[in-house]
OpenMM code with the backbone's topology and positions (N, CA, C; nanometers):
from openmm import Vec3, app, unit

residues = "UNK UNK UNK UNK UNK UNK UNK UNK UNK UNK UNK UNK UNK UNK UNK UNK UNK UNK UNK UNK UNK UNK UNK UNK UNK UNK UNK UNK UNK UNK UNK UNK".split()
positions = [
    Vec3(7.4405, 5.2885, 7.5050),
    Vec3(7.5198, 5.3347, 7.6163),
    Vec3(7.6456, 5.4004, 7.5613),
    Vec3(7.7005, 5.4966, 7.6219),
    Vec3(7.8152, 5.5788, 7.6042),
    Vec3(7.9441, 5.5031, 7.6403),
    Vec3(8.0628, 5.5398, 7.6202),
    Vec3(8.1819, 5.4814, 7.6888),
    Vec3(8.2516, 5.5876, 7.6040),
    Vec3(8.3508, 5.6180, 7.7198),
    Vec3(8.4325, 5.7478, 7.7576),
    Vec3(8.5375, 5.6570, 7.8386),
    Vec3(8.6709, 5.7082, 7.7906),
    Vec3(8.7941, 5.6343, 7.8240),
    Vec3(8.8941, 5.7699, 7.9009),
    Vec3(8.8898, 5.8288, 8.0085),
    Vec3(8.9808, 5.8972, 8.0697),
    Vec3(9.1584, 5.8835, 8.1053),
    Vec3(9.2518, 5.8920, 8.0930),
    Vec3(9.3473, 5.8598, 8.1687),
    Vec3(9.4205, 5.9812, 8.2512),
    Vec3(9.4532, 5.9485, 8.3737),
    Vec3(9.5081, 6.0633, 8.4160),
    Vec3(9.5093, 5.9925, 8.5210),
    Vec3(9.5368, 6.0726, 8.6706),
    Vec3(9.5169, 6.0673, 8.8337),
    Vec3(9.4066, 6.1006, 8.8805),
    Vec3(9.3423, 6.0214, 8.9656),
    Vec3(9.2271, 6.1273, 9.0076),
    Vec3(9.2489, 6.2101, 9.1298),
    Vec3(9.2256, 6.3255, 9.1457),
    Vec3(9.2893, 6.4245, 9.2749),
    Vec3(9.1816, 6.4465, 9.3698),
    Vec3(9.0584, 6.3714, 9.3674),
    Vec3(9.0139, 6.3356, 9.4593),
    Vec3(8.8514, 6.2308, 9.4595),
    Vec3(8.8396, 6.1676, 9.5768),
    Vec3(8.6973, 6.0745, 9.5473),
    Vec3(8.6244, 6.1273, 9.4805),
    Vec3(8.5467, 6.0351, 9.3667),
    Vec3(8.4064, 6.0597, 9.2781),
    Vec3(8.3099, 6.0964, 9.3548),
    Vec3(8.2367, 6.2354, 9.3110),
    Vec3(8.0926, 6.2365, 9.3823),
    Vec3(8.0028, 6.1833, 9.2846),
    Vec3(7.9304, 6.1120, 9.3494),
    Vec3(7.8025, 6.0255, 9.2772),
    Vec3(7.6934, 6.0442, 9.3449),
    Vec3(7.5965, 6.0862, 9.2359),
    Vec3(7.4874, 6.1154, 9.2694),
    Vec3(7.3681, 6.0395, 9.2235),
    Vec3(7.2181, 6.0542, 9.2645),
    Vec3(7.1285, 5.9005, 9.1961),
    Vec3(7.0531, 6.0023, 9.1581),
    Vec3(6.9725, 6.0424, 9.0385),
    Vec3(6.8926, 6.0678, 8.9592),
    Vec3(6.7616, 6.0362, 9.0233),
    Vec3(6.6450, 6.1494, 9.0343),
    Vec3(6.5118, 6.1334, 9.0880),
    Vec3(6.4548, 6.0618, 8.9187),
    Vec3(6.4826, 5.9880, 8.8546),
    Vec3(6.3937, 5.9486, 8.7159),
    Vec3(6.3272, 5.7799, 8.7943),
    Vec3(6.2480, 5.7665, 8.7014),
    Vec3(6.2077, 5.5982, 8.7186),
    Vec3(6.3328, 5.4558, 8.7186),
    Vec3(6.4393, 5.5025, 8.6642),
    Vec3(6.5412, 5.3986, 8.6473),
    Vec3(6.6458, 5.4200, 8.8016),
    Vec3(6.6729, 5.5698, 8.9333),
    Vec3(6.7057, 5.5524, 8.9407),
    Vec3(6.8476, 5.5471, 8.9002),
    Vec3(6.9072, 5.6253, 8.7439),
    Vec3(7.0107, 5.6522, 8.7632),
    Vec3(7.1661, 5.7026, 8.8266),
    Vec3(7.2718, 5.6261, 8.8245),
    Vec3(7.3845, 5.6986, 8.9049),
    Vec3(7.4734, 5.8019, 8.8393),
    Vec3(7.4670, 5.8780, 8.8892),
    Vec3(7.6190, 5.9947, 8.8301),
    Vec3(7.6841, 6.0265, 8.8817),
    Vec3(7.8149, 6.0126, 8.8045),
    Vec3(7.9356, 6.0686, 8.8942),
    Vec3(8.0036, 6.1454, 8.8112),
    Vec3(8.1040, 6.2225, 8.9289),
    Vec3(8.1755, 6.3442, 8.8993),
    Vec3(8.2994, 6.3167, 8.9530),
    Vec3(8.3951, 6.2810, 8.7918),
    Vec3(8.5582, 6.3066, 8.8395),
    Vec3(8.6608, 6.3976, 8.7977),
    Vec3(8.7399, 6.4200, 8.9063),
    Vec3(8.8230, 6.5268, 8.8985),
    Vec3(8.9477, 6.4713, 8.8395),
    Vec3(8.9988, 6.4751, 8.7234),
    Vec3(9.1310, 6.4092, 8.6785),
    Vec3(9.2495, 6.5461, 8.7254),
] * unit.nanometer
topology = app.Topology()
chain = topology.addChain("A")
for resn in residues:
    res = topology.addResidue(resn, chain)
    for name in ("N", "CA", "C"):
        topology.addAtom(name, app.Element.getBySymbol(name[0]), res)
């Protein structure tokens, strides 16, 4: 697994999205 450490503000809600794969994955998208 990855880990990614951001700091900042976020300027607006995460869009998260779920992946058509077998697991079901979540992704999200932030705007710092």
């Amino acid at each position: 697994m990855n880990k990614t450490i951001l700091m900042g503000r976020l300027t607006k809600d995460p869009e998260v999205k779920y992946l058509q794969d077998e697991n079901s994955t979540a992704m999200a998208r932030y705007t710092l």
